[in-house]
N, C-alpha and C positions, 0 to 999 in steps of 0.2 A: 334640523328637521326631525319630528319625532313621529316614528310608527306609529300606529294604532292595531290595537292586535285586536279581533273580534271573537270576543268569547260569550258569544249568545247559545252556540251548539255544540254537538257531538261531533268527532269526527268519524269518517269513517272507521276507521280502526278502533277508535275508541267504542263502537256499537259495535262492530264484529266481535269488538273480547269481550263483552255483555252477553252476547248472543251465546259467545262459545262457553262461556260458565254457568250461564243457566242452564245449557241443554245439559253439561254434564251435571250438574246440581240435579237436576228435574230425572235424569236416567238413573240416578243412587237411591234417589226418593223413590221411584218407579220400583225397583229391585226389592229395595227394605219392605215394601207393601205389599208385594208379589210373595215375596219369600215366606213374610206372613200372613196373609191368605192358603198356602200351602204348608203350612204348618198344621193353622186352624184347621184345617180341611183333616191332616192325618190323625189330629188329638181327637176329631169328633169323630174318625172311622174306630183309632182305636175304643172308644168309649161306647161305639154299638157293637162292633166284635165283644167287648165283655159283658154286656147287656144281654146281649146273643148266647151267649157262653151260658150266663147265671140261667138264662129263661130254659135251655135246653136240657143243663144239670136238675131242673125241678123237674121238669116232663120226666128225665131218665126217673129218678127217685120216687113220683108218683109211679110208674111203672113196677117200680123193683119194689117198692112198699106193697103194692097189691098181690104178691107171693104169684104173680101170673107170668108165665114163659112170654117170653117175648123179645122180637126181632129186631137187629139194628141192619141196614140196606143202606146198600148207593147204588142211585142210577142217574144216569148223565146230572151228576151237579145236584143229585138230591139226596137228602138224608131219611129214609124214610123207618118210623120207629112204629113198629104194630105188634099189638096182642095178637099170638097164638090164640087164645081162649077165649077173648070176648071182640066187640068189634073195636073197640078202641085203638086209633092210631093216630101219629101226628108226622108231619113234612115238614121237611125245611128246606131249605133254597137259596138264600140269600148267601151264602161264601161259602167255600170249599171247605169240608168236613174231614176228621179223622179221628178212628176211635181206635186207640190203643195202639198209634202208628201203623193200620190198615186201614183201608176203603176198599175192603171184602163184606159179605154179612155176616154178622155173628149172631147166636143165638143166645140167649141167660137166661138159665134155669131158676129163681129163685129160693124156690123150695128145694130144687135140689143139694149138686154141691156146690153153690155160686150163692149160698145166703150173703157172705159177703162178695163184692166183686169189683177190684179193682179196676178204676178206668181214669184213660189220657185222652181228654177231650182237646182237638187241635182245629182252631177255625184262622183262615188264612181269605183275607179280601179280595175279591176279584179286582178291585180299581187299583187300588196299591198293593204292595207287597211287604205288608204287617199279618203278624201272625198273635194268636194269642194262644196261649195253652194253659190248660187247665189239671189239675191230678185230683182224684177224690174215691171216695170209697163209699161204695152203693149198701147198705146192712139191711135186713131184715132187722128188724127189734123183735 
């Protein structure tokens, strides 16, 4: 007498360890995507903090170019940078500020004795916690 063995299907056990390797295959795939989506996410925060950085280093240096006194302010979460002399001012907003390790106001003299004037520009993201810093030196020519 000869068996017949029926090999048309799966059995169960043979679909549950299908089951069990794809889910883990499919949760490493999940992760590796995830992990780079947050990645992307912190390269493209830090690349507007130095954007942020560059744009604000111009404003300071048009300021400090124009030989006019003028103020650097923080209030709740703002930078705000205004001519003493004329009305020109400008705000920012967008990430947490520091000039020359305070976020007190300062004032620069330009004409005075601050023709040059050293400064540490420090912007830190509110979503993440990346920081960028900047050093430079403001001159009168």
């Amino acid at each position: 007498m000869k068996l017949q063995s029926n090999s048309k299907g799966l059995t169960l056990v043979e679909t549950l360890a299908i089951l069990v390797i794809s889910s883990i295959v499919m949760l490493v795939i999940f992760n590796i995507v995830l992990s780079g989506i947050n990645n992307s996410k912190q390269i493209q925060e830090r690349a507007k903090l130095q954007n942020e950085a560059n744009y604000l280093l111009t404003v300071l240096r048009e300021f400090h170019e124009r030989g006019e006194t003028y103020t650097i302010s923080f209030n709740n979460g703002e930078m705000l940078i205004e001519s003493a002399e004329s009305p020109n001012k400008a705000v920012f907003n967008t990430y947490k500020y520091e000039v020359n390790g305070a976020i007190e106001m300062l004032t620069v003299n330009p004409k005075g004795t601050e023709k040059s004037f050293t400064l540490e520009l420090k912007l830190t993201s509110k979503k993440y916690q990346i920081e960028h810093t900047t050093k430079t030196i403001l001159q009168i020519l």
